[in-house]
Backbone as CSV, one residue per row, in Angstrom:
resi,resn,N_x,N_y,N_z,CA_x,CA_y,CA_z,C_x,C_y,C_z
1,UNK,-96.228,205.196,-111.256,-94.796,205.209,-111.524,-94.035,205.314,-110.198
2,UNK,-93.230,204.863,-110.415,-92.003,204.497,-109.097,-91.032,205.667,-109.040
3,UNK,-90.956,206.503,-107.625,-89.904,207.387,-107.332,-88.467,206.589,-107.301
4,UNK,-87.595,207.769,-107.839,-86.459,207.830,-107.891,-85.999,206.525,-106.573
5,UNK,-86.489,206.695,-105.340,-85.793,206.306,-104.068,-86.620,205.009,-103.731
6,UNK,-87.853,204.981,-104.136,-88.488,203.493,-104.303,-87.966,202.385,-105.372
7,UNK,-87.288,202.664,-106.305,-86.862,201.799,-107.126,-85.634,201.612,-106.468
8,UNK,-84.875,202.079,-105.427,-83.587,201.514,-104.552,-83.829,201.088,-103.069
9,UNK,-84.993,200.989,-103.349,-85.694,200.248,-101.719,-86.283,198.819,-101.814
10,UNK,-85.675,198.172,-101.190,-85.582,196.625,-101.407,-87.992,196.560,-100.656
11,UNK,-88.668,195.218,-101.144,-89.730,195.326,-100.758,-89.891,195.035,-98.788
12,UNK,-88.548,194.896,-98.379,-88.715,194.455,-97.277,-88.039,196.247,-96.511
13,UNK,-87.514,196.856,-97.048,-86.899,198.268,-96.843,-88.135,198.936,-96.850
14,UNK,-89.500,199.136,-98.206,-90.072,199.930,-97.778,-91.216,199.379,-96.833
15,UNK,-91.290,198.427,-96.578,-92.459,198.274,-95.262,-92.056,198.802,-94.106
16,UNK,-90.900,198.724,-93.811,-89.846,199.611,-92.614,-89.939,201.126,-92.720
17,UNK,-90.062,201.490,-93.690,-90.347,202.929,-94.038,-91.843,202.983,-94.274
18,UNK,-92.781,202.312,-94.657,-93.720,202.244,-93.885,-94.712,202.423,-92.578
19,UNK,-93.814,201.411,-91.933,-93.892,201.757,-90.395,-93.699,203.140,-90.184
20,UNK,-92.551,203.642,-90.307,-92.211,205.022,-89.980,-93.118,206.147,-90.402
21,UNK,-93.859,205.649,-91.791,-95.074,206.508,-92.230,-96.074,206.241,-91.287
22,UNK,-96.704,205.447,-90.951,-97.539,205.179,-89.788,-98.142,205.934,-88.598
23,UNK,-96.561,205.953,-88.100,-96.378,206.564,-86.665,-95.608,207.991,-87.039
24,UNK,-95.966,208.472,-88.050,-95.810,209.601,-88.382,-94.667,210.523,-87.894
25,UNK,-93.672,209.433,-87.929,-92.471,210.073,-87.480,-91.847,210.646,-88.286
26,UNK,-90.520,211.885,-87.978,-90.095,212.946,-88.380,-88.552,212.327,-88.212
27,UNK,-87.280,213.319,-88.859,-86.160,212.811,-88.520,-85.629,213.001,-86.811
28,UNK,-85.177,212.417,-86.878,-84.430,212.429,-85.081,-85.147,212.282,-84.520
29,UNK,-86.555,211.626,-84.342,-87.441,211.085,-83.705,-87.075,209.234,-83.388
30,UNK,-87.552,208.846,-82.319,-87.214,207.143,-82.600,-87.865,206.696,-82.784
31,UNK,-88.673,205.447,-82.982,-89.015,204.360,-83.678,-88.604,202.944,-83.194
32,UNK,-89.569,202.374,-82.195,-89.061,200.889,-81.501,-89.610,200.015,-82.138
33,UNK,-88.937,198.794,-82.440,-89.036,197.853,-83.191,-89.012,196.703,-81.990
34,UNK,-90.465,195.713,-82.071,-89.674,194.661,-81.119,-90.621,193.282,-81.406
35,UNK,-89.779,192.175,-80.777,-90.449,190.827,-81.019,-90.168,190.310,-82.122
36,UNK,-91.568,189.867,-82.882,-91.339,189.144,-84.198,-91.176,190.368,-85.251
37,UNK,-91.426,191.902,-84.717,-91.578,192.974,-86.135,-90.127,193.201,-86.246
38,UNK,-89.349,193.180,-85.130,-87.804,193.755,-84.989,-86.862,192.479,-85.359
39,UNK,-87.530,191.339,-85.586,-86.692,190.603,-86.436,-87.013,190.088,-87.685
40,UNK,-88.044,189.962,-88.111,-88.610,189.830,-89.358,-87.720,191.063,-90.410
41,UNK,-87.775,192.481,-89.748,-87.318,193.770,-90.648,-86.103,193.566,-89.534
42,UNK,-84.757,192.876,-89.155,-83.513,193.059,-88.841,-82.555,193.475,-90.100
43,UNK,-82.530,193.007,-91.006,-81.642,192.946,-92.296,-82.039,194.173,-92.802
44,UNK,-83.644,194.434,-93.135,-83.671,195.799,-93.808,-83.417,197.116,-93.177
45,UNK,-83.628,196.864,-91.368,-83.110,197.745,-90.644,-81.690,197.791,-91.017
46,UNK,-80.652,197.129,-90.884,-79.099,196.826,-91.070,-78.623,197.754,-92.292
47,UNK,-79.428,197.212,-93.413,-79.182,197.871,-94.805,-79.632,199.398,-94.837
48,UNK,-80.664,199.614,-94.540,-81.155,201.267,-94.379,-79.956,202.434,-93.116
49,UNK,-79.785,201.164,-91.918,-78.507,201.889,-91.423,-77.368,202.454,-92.559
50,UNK,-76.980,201.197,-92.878,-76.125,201.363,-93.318,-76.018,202.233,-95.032
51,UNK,-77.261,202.803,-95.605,-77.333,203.817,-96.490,-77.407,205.053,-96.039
52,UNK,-77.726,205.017,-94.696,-77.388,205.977,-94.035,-79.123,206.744,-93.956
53,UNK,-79.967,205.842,-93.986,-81.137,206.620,-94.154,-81.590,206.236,-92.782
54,UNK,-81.212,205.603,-91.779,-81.756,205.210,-90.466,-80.650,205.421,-89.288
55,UNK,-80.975,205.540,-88.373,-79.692,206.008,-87.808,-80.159,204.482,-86.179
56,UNK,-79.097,203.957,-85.885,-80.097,202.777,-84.730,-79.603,203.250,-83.333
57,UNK,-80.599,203.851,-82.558,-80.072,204.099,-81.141,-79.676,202.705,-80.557
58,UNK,-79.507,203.963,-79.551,-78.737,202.638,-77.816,-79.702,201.920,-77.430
59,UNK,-81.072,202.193,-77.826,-81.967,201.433,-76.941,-82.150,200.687,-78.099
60,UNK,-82.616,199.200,-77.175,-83.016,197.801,-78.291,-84.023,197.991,-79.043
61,UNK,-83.840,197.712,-80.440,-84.867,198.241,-81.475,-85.298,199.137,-81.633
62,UNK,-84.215,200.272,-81.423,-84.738,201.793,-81.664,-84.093,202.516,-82.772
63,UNK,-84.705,202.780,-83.446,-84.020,203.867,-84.671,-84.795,205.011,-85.240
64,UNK,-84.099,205.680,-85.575,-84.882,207.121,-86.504,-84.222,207.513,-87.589
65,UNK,-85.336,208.786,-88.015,-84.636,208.566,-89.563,-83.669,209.618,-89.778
66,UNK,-82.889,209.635,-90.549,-81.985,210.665,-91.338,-83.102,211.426,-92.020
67,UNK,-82.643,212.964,-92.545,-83.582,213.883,-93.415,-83.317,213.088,-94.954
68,UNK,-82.441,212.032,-94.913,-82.478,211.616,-96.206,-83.653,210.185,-96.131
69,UNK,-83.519,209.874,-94.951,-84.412,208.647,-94.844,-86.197,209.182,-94.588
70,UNK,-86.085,210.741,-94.171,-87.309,211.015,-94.079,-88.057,211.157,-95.293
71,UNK,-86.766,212.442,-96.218,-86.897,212.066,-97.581,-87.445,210.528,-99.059
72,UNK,-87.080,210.092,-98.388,-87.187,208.634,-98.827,-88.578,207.889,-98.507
73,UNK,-88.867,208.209,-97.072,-89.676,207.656,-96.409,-91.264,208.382,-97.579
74,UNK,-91.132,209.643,-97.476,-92.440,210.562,-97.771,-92.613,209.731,-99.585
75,UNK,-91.558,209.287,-100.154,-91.816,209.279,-100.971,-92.786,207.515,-101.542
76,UNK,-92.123,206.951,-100.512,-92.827,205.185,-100.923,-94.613,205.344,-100.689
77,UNK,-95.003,204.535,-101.072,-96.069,204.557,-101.713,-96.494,203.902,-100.337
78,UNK,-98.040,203.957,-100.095,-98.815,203.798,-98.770,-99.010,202.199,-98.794
């Protein structure tokens, strides 16, 4: 069965949160995105900004998560 926050995560949103499961990152930690991975996931990066579950630094292809995006993150499926 599908969490609450996986059924509002597009399939290209949770591979991005994925990643972030991976590299076992925490909130306010960053997360570089680059090449073909940082544009393939551009849009779902954009959209997760903008729910406010990713936050995108100054540096190119860098972002981390919100405690709501960490939230979110723990919950998608491996």
């Amino acid at each position: 069965m599908l969490s609450p926050a996986e059924k509002l995560l597009s399939p290209a949103e949770k591979r991005v949160m994925r990643t972030f499961r991976q590299f076992l990152v925490t909130p306010g930690k960053m997360l570089c995105f680059f090449g073909p991975d940082l544009e393939r996931n551009k849009a779902a990066l954009q959209r997760l900004t903008e729910r406010d579950l990713l936050v995108k630094e100054q540096f190119k292809g860098a972002y981390s998560l919100t405690r709501n995006g960490f939230e979110a993150m723990k919950t998608c499926e491996k």
